[in-house]
ZALO-324651 format. One record per residue: residue number from 0; residue in one letter; x, z, y of N, C-alpha, C in turn. Coordinates in steps of 0.05 Angstrom, whole numbers, plus 5000, padded with zeros to 4 digits. Atoms other than C-alpha are relative to their C-alpha. Example, Ala and Ser with C-alpha at 12.3 -4.5 7.8 and 13.67 -1.06 7.14 Angstrom:
! ZALO-324651
0, a, 5018, 5000, 4976, 5246, 5156, 4910, 5018, 5000, 5024
1, s, 4984, 4999, 4976, 5273, 5143, 4979, 4985, 5014, 5022
END
This chain:
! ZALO-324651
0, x, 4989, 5020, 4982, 2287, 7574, 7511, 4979, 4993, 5022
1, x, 5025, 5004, 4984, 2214, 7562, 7544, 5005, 5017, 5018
2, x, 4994, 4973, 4982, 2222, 7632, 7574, 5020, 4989, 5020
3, x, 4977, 4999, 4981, 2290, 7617, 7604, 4999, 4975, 5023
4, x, 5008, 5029, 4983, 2269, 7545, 7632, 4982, 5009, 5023
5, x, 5019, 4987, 4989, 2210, 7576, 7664, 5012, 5020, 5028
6, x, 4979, 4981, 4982, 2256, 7636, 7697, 5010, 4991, 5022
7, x, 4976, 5026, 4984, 2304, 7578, 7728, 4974, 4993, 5017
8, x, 5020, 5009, 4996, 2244, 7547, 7747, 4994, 5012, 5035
9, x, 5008, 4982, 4991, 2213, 7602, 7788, 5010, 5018, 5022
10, x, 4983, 4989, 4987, 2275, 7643, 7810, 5002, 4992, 5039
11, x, 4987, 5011, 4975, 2296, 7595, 7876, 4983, 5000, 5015
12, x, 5019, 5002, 4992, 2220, 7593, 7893, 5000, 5025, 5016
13, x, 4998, 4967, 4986, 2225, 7668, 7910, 5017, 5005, 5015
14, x, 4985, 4976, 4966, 2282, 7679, 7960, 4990, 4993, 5025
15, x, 5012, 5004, 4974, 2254, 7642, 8015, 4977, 5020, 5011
16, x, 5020, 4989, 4996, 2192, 7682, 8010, 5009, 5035, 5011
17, x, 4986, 4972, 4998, 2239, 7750, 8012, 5022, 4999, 5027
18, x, 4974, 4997, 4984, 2283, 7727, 8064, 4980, 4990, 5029
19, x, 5021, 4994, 4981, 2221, 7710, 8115, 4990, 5012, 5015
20, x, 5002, 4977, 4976, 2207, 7772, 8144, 5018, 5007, 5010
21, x, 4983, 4983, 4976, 2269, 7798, 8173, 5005, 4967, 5018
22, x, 4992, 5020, 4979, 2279, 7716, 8206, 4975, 5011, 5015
23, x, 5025, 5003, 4973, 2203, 7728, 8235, 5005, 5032, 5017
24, x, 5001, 4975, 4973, 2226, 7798, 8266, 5025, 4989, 5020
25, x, 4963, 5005, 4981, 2295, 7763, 8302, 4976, 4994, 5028
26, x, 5008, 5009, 4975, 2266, 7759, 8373, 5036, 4993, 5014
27, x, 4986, 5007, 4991, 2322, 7719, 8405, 4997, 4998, 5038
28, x, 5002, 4998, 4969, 2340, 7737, 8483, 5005, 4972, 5016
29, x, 4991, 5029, 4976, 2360, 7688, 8543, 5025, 5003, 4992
30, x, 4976, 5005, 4997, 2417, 7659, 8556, 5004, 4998, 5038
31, x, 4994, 4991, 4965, 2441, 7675, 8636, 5021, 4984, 5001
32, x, 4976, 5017, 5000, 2483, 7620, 8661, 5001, 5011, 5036
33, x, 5003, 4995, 4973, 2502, 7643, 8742, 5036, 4987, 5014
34, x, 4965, 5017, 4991, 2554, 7590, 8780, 4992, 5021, 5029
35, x, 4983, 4988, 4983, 2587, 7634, 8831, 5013, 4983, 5020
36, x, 4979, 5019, 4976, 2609, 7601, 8906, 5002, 5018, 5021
37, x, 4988, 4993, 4974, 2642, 7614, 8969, 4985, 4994, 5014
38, x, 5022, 5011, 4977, 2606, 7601, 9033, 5005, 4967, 5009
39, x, 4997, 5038, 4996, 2636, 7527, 9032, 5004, 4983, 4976
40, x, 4998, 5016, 5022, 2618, 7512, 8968, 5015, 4999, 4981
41, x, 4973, 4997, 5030, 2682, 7532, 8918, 4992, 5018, 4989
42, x, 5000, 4975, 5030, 2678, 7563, 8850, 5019, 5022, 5017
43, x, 4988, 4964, 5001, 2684, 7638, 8859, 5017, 5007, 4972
44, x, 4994, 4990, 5029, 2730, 7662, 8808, 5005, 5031, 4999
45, x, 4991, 4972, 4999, 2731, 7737, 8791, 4973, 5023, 5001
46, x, 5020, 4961, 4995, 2663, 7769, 8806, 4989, 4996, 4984
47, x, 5011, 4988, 5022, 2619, 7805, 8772, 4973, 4994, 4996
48, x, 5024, 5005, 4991, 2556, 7797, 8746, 4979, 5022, 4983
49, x, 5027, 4974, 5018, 2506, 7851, 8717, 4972, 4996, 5005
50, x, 5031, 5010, 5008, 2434, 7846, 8690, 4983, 5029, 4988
51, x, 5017, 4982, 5007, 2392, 7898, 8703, 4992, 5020, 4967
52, x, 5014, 4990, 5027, 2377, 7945, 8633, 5018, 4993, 4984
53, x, 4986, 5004, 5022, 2433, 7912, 8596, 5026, 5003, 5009
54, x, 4974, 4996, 4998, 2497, 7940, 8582, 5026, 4994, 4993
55, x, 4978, 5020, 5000, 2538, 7880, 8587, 5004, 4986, 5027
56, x, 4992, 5008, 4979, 2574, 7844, 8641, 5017, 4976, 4998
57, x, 4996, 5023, 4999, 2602, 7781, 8658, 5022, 4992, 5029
58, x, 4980, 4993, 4977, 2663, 7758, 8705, 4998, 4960, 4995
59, x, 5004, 5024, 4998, 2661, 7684, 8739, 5016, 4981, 4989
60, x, 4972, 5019, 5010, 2717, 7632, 8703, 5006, 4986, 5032
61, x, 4993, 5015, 4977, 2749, 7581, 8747, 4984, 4981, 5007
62, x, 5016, 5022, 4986, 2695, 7537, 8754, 4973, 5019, 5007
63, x, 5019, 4983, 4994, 2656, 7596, 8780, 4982, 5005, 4987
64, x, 5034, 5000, 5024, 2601, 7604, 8719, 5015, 5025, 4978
65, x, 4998, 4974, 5013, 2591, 7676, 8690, 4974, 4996, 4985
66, x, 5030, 5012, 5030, 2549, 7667, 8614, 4989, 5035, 4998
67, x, 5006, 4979, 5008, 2512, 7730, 8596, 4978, 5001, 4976
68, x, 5027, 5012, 5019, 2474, 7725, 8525, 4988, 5022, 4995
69, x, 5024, 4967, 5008, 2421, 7767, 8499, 4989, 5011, 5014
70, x, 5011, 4983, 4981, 2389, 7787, 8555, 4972, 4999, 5000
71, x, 5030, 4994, 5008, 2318, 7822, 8539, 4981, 4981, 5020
72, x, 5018, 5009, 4991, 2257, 7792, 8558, 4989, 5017, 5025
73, x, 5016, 4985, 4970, 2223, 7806, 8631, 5009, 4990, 5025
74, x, 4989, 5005, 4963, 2231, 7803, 8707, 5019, 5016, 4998
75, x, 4979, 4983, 4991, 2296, 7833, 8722, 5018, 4993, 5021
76, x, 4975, 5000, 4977, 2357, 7843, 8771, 5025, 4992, 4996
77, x, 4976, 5010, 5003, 2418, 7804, 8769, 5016, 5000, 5024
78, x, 4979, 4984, 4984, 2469, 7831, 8811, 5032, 4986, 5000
79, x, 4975, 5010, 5004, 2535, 7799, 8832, 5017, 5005, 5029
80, x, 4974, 4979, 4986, 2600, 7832, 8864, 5027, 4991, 4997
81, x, 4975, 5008, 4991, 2660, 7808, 8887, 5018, 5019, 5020
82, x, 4990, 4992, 4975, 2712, 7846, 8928, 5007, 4980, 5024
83, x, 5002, 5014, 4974, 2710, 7827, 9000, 4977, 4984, 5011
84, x, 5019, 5016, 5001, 2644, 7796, 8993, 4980, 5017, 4998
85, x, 5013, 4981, 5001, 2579, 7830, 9004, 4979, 4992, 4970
86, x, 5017, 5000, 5037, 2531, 7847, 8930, 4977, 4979, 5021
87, x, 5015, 5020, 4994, 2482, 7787, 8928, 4990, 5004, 4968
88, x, 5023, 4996, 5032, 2415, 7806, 8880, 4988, 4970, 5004
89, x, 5030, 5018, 5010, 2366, 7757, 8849, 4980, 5012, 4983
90, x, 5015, 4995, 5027, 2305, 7768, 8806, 4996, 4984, 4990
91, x, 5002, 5013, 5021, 2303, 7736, 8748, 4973, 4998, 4980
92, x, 5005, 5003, 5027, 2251, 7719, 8690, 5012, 4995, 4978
93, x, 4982, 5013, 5027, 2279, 7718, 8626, 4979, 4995, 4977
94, x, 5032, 5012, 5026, 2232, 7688, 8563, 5019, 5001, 4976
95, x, 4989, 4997, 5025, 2257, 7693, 8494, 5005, 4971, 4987
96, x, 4986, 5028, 5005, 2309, 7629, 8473, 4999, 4988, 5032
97, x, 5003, 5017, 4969, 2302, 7602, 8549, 5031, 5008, 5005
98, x, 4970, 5000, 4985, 2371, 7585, 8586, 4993, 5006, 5031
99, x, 5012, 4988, 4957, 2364, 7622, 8665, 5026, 4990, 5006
100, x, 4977, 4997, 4981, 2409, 7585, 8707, 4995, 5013, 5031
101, x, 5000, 4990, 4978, 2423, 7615, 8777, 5025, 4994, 5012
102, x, 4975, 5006, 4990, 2473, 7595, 8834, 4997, 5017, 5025
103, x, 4991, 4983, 4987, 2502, 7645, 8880, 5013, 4999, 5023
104, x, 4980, 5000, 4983, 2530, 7638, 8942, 5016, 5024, 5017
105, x, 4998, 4980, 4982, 2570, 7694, 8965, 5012, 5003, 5028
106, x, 4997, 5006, 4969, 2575, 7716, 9041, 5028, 5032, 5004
107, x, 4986, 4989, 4991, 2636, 7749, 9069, 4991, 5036, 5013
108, x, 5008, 4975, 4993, 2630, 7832, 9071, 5008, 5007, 5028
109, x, 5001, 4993, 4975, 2619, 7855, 9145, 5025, 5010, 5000
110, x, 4977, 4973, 5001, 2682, 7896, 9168, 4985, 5014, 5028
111, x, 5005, 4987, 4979, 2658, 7957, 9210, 5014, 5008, 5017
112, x, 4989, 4988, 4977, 2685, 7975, 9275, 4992, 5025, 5005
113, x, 5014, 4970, 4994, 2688, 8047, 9293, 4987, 5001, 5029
114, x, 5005, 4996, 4970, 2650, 8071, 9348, 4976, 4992, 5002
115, x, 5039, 5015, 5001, 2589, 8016, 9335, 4993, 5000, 4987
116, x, 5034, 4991, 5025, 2525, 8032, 9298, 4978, 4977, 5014
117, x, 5016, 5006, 5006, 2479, 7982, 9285, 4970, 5012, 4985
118, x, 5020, 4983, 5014, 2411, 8014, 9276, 4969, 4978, 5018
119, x, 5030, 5007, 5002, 2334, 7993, 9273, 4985, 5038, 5006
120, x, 5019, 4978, 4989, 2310, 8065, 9305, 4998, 5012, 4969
121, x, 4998, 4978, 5022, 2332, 8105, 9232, 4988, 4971, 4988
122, x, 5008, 5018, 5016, 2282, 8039, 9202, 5014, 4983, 4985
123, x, 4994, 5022, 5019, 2303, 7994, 9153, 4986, 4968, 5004
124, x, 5003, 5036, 4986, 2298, 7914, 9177, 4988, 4987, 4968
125, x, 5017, 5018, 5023, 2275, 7889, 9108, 4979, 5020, 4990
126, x, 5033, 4987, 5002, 2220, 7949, 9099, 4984, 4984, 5023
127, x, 5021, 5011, 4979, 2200, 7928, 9162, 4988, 4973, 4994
128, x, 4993, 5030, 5009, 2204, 7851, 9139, 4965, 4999, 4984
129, x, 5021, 4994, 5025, 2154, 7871, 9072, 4980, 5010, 5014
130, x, 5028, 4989, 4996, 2102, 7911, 9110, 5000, 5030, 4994
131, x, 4997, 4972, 5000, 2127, 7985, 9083, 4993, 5017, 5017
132, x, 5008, 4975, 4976, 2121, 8023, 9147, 4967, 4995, 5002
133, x, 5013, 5002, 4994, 2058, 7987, 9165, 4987, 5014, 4975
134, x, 5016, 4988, 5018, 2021, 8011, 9095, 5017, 5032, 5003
135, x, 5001, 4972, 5004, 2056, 8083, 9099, 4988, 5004, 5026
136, x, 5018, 4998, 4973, 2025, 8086, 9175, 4969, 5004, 4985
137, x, 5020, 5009, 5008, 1966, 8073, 9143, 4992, 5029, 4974
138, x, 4999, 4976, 5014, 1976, 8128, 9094, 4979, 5004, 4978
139, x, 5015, 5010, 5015, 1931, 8101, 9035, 5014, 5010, 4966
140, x, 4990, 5003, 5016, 1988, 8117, 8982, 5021, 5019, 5008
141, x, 4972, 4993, 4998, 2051, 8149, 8959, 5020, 4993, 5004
142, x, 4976, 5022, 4987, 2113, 8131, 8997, 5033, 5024, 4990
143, x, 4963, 4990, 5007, 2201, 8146, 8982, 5015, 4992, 5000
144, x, 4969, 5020, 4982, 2257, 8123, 9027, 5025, 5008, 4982
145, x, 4971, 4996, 5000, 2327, 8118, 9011, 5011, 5031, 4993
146, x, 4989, 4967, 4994, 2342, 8189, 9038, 4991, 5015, 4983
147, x, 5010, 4988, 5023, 2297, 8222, 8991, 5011, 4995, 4972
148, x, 4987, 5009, 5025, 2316, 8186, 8923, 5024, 5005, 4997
149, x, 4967, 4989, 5009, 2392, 8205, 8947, 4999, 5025, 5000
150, x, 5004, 4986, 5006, 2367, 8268, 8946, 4994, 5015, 4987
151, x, 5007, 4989, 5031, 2333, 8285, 8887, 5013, 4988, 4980
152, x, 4974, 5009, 5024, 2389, 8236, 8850, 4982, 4996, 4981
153, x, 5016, 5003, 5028, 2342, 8214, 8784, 5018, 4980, 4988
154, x, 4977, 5015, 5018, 2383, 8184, 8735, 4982, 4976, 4990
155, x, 5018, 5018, 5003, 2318, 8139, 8714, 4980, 5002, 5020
156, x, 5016, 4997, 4979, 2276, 8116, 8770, 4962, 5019, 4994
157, x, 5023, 4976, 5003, 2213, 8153, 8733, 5004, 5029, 5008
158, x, 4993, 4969, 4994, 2246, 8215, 8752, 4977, 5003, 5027
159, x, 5012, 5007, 4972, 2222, 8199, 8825, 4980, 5004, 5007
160, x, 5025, 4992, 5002, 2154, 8205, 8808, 4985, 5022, 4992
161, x, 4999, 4965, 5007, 2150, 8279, 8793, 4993, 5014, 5028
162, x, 5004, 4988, 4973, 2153, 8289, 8870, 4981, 4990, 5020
163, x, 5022, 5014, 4995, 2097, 8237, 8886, 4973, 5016, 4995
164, x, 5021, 4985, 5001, 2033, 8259, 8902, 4976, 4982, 4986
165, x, 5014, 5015, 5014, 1980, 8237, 8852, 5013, 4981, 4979
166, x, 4987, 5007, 5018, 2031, 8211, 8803, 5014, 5026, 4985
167, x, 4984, 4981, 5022, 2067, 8248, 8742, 5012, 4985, 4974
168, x, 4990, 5021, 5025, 2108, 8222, 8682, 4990, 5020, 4983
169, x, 4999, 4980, 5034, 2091, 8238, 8605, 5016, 4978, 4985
170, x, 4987, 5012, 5024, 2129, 8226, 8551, 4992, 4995, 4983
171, x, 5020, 5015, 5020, 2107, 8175, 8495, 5028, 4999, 4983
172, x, 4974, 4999, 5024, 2164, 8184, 8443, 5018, 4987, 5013
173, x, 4962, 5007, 4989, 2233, 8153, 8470, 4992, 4991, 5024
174, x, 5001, 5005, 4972, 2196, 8137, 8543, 4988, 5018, 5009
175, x, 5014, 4990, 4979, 2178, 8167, 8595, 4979, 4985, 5020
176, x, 5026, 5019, 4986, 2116, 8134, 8636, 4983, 5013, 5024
177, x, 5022, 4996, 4964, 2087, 8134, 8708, 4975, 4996, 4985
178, x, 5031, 5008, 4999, 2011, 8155, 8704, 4998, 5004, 5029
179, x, 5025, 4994, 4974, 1965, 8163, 8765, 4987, 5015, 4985
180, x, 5021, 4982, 5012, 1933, 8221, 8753, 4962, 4996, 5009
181, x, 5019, 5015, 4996, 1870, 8186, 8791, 4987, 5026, 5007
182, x, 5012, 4974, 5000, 1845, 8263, 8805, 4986, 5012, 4986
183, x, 5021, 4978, 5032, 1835, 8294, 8732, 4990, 4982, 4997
184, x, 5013, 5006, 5023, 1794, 8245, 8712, 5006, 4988, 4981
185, x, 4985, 5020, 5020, 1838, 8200, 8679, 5029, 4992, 5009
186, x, 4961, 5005, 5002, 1919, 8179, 8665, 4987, 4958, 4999
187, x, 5003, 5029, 4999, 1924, 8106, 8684, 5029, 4997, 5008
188, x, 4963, 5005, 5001, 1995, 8065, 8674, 5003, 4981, 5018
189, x, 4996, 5023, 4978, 2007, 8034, 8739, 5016, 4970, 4995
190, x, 4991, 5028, 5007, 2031, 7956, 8736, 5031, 5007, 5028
191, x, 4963, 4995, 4994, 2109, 7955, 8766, 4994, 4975, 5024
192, x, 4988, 5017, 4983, 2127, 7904, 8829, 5021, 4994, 5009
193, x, 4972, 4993, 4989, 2196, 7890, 8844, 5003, 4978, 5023
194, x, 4989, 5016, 4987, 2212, 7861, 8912, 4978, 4978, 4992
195, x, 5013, 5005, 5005, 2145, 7842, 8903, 4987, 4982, 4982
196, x, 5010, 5019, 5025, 2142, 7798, 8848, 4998, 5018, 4965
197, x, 5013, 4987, 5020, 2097, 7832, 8790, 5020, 5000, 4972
198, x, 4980, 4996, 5019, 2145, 7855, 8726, 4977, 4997, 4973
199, x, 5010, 4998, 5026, 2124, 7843, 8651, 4990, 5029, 4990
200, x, 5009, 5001, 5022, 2079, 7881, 8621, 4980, 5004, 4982
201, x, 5019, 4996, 5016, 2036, 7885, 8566, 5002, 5029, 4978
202, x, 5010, 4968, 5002, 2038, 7962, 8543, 5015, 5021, 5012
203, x, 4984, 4988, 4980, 2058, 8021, 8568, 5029, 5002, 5010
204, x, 4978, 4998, 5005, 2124, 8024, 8546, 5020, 4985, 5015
205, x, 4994, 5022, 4984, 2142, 7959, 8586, 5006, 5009, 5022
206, x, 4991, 4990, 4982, 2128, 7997, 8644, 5028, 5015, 5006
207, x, 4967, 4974, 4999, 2191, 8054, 8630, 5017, 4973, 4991
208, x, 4981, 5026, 4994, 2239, 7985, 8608, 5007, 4997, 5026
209, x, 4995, 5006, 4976, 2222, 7957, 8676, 5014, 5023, 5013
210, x, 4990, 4994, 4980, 2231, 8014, 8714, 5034, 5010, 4999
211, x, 4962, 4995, 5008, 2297, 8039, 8674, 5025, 4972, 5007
212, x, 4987, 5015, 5001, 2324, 7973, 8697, 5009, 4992, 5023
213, x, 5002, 5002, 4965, 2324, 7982, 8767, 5028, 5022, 5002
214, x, 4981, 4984, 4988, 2386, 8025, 8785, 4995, 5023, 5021
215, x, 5016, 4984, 4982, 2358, 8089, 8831, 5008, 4997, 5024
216, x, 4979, 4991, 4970, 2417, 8081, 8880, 4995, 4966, 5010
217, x, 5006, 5025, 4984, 2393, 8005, 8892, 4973, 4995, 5007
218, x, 5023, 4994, 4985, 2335, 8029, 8917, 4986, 5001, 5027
219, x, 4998, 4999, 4971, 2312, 8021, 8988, 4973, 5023, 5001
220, x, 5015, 4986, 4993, 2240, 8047, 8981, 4982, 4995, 4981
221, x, 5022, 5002, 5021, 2181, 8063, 8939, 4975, 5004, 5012
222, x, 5018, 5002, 4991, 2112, 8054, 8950, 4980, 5003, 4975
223, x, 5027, 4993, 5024, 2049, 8082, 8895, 4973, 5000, 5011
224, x, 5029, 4988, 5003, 1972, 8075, 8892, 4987, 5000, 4982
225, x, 5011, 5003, 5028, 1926, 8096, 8847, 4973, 5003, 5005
226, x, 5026, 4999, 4988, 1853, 8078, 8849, 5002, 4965, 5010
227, x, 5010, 5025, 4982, 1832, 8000, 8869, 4996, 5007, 5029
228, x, 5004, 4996, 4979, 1815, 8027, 8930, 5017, 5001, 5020
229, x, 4975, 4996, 4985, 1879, 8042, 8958, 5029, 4971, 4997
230, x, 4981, 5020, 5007, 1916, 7986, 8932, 5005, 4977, 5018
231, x, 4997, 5031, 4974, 1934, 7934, 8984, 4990, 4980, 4991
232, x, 5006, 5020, 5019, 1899, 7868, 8970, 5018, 4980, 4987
233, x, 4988, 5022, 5005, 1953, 7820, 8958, 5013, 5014, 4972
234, x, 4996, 4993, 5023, 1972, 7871, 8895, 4977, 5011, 4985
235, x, 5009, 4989, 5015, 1914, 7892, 8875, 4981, 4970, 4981
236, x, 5001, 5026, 5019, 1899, 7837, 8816, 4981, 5010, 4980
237, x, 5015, 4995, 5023, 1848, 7835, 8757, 4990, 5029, 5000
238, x, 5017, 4962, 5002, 1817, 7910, 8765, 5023, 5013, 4990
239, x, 4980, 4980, 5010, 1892, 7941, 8761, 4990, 5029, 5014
240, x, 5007, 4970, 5001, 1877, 8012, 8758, 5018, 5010, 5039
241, x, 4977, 4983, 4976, 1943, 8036, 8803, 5030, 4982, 4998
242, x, 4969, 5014, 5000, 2012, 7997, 8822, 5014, 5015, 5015
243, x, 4973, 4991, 4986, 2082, 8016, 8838, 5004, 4976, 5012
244, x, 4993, 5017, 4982, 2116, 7977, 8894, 5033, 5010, 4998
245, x, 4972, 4987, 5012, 2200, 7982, 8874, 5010, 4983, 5028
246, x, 4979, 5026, 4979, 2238, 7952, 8943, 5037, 5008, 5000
247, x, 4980, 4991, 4999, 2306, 7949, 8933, 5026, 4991, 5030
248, x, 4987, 5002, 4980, 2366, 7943, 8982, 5011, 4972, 5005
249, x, 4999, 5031, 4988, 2380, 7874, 9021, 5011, 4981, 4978
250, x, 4986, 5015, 5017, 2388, 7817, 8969, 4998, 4968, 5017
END
């Protein structure tokens, strides 16, 4: 009877202890709240909203607010699309349990007239904006417009970097990863920028996330250096080895 008292005893003490590790592995994502308006201020009802890397999506209710849960940790791209309305990006932080609100206003899609072309001399008005031409002028780094990336088509923006000079991807078991080859003497994992604000992360792997989260075809232009030396100052931070520069198309 001692025995069995003891048992009872004992038993209830032990599941908590067994049921502990799989709660401390739950990493819990954001929560994406994004109210949706018109240019005079009314709930949008109907568009869309997509989040970079994750393959879920979200449509506005009638009081314009599209929820999106679970959305991984990092800087990313939140994207929202309406017909008749032109796509309107944001970048986002997301933190693990944090609520991201975001409010949207969307602007009425141009209609083209035939006949007239609006052009910047072949340039792009928000490269120009960032400073792009001025550092490829300058010619310190690896540069990759538009036209190119629709060219070589990469289904993950690491593809891209295969045709970069002084960059190459290797594969680390299920990623692929931008080095700088730095000239033979060493592989260094460039730090990511999107639309200039620095992306999470802390190993390499982080890097291939980020850049898989970028879309290739919402790409405007790319910009690589590798070496402190070449690095522009306003990115070159803490003794980063080599950074990517990701600009994507007018948000």
């Amino acid at each position: 009877m001692r025995r069995l008292l003891l048992a009872a005893t004992l038993f209830p003490l032990a599941l908590p202890v067994c049921a502990a590790p799989a709660a401390a592995q739950e990493r819990p994502g954001s929560l994406l709240l994004v109210r949706v308006l018109d240019e005079q201020g009314h709930p949008l009802m109907g568009a869309r909203v997509t989040v970079g890397g994750v393959d879920r999506e979200a449509r506005s209710d009638g009081s314009g607010v599209a929820r999106i849960e679970r959305v991984p940790e990092g800087l990313r791209l939140v994207d929202v699309r309406r017909q008749g309305y032109a796509l309107q990006r944001v970048a986002s932080t997301f933190t693990p349990g944090d609520t991201v609100h975001r409010e949207v206003v969307m602007k009425p899609d141009p209609v083209e007239i035939e006949g007239i072309t609006v052009t910047t001399w072949g340039r792009s008005t928000r490269l120009i904006h960032n400073g792009f031409y001025d550092r490829q002028r300058r010619g310190l780094g690896a540069y990759m417009t538009r036209d190119q990336i629709e060219r070589f088509r990469p289904y993950h923006l690491q593809e891209a970097f295969r045709y970069m000079r002084g960059f190459s991807v290797n594969h680390s078991r299920s990623h692929d990863i931008v080095v700088a080859t730095r000239g033979g003497i060493g592989n260094c994992v460039p730090h990511v920028y999107l639309d200039g604000n620095r992306m999470l992360m802390r190993r390499p792997e982080d890097q291939a996330d980020a850049l898989e989260s970028i879309p290739p075809e919402n790409v405007e232009a790319i910009e690589a250096y590798q070496g402190p030396a070449t690095i522009p100052a306003e990115y070159n931070l803490n003794g980063t080895c080599a950074v990517i520069l990701v600009w994507t198309r007018g948000a």
